[in-house]
C-alpha positions in Angstrom: 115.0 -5.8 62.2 113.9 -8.4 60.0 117.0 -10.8 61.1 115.9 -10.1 65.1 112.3 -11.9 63.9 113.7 -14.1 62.3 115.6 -15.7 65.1 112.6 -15.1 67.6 110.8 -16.9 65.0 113.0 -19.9 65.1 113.3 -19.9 68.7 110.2 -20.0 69.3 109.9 -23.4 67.1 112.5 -25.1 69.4 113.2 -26.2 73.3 116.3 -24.9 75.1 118.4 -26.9 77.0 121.6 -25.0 79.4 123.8 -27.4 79.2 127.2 -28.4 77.7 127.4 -31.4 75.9 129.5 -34.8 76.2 133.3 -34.7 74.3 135.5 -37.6 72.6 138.9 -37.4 73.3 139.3 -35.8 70.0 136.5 -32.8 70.7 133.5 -34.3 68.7 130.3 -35.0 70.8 129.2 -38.7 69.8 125.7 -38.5 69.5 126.2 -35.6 66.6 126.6 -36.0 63.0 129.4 -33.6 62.9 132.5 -33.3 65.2 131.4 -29.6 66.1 128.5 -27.3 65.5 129.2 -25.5 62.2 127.3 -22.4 61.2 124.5 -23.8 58.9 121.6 -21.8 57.0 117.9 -22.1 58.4 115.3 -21.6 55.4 112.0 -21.1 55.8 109.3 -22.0 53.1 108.6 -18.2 53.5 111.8 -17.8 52.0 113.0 -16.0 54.9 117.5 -17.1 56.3 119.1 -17.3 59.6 122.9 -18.3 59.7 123.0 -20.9 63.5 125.5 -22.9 64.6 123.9 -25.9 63.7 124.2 -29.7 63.9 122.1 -33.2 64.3 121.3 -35.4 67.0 121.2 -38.7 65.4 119.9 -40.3 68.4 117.0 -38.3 69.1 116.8 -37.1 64.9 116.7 -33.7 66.2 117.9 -30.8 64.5 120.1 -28.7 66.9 121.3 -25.4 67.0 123.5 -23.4 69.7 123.2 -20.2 70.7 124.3 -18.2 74.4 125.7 -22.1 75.4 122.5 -23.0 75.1 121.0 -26.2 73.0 118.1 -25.7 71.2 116.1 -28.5 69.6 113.8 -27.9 66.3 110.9 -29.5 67.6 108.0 -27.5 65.2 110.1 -28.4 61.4 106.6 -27.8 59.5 107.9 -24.1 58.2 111.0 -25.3 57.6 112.2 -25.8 53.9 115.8 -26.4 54.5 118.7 -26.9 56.6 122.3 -26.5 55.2 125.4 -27.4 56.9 128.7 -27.1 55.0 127.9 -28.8 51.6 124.9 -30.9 52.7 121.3 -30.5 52.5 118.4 -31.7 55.2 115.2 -31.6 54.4 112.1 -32.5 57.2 110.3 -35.3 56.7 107.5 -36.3 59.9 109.3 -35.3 63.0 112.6 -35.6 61.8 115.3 -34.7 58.2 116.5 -36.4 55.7 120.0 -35.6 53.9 119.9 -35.1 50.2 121.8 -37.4 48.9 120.8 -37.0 44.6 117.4 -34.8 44.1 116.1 -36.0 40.5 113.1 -37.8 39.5 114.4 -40.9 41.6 115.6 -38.6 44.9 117.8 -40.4 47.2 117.8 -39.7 50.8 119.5 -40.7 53.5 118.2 -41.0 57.6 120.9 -40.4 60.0 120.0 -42.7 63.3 122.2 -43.5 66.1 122.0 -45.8 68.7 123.0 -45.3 72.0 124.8 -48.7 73.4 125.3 -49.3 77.0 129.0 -50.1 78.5 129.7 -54.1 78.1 128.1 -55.8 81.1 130.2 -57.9 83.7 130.0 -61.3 82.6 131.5 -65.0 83.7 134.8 -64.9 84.7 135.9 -61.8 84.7 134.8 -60.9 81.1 132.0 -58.7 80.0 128.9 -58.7 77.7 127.3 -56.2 75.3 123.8 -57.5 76.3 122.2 -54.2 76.6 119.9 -53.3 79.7 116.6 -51.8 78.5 115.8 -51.0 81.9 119.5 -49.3 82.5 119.3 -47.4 79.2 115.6 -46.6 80.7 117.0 -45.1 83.5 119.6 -42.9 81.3 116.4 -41.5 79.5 114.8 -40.3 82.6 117.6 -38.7 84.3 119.2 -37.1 81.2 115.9 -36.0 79.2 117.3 -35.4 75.6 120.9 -36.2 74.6 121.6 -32.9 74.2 123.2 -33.7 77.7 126.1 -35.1 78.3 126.3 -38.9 78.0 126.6 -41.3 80.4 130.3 -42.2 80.7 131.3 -45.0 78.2 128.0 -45.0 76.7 129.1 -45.0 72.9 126.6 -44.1 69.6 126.1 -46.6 67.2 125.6 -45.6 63.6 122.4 -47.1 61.8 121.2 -45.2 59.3 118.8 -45.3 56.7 118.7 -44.8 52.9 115.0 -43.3 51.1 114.2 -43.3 47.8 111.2 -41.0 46.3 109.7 -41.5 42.8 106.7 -40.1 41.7 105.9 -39.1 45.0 106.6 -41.9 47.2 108.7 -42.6 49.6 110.7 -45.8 50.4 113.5 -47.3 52.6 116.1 -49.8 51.4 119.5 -50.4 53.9 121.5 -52.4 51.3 121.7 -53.8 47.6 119.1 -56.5 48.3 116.4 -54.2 49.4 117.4 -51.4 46.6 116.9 -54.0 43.5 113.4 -55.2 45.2 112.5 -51.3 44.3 113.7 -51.7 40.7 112.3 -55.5 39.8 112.0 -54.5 36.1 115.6 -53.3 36.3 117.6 -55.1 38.4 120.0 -56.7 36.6 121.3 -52.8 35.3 121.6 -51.9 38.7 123.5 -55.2 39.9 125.9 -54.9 37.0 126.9 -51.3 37.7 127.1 -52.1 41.7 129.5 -55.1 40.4 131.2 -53.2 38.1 132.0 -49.9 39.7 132.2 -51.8 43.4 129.5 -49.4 44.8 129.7 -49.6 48.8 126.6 -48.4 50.6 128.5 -46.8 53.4 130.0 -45.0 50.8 127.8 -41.9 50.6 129.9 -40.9 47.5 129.0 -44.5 46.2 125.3 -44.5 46.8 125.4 -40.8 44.8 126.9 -42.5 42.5 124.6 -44.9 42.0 121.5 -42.4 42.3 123.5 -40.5 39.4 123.5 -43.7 37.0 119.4 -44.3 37.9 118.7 -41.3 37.2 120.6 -40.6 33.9 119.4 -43.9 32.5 115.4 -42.7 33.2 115.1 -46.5 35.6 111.9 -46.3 37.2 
């Protein structure tokens, strides 16, 4: 009994979609973080579970689920403590998650965002551009609705995501090394020497945990 609210619960928090969506050659769907929908754990800050086959729309930062071949998107996240799929944690934050990357006084976060590229333009002599349309992709957005749908045909996803940092509280973004060691001015040659040494790569998520390990362990605020 309690299971069947549960999942009426959660339904009710989300917008259906009947559709199947887009495939790579290889059986992923582009505009997800994972190559399938895994069964992930939904809990509540009630403390209440639901197992779902779950995964995340990095273009609309949506937190999917699939259920009857149907797509459902999170849309209300406010009662939502946690998401866990396989070994990694999400956590709402505004209208979309985060992934924990390190929780510790100096959390590290990172924002999975995709964009969605157009195919290359015709161009001079029989070449072609990547100069994006905005009033093509427009047009994609209105005939599609979410990308929960299948993609237009060689539209491909471009990974840009996002790393967040939280210390005492608040929260800030950084993309590279540059913008980390602005965070840390007091201690940013410590962090620049163990980046050097230990040739942290921040599209290395095992790096940047890494490296939120070392800030953490030597108390730099």
């Amino acid at each position: 009994m309690k299971g069947s609210y549960l999942i009426t619960a959660i339904v009710a928090l989300c917008n259906c979609i009947n559709t199947g969506a887009q495939e790579n050659s290889d059986g992923s769907t582009p505009q997800y973080l994972f190559p399938d929908f895994t069964t992930g754990t939904v809990i509540m800050k009630n403390g209440r579970q639901q197992k779902l086959a779950i995964n995340y729309n990095t273009i609309t930062e949506k937190m999917v689920y699939l259920q009857n071949n149907n797509f459902f998107d999170m849309i209300s996240i406010n009662t939502i403590d946690t998401v866990v799929i396989m070994q990694s944690r999400f956590v709402p934050s505004g209208k979309v998650f985060f992934e924990v990357l390190y929780d510790g006084p100096v959390a590290f976060f990172i924002q999975h965002k995709g964009k969605l590229l157009p195919p290359p333009a015709p161009a001079a002599y029989g070449g072609t551009s990547q100069v994006s349309s905005s009033k093509y992709l427009n047009s994609v957005e209105l005939s599609s609705g979410r990308y929960n749908l299948e993609l237009p045909e060689d539209f491909k996803v471009q990974a840009e995501p996002v790393f967040w940092l939280r210390r005492d509280s608040a929260m800030a973004s950084f993309l590279g090394e540059k913008q980390l060691l602005k965070l840390f001015p007091g201690n940013d040659q410590d962090i620049r020497k163990f980046i050097k040494q230990y040739h942290i790569k921040f599209d290395r998520l095992s790096d940047v945990v890494h490296l939120a390990r070392f800030i953490n362990e030597k108390n730099i605020k």
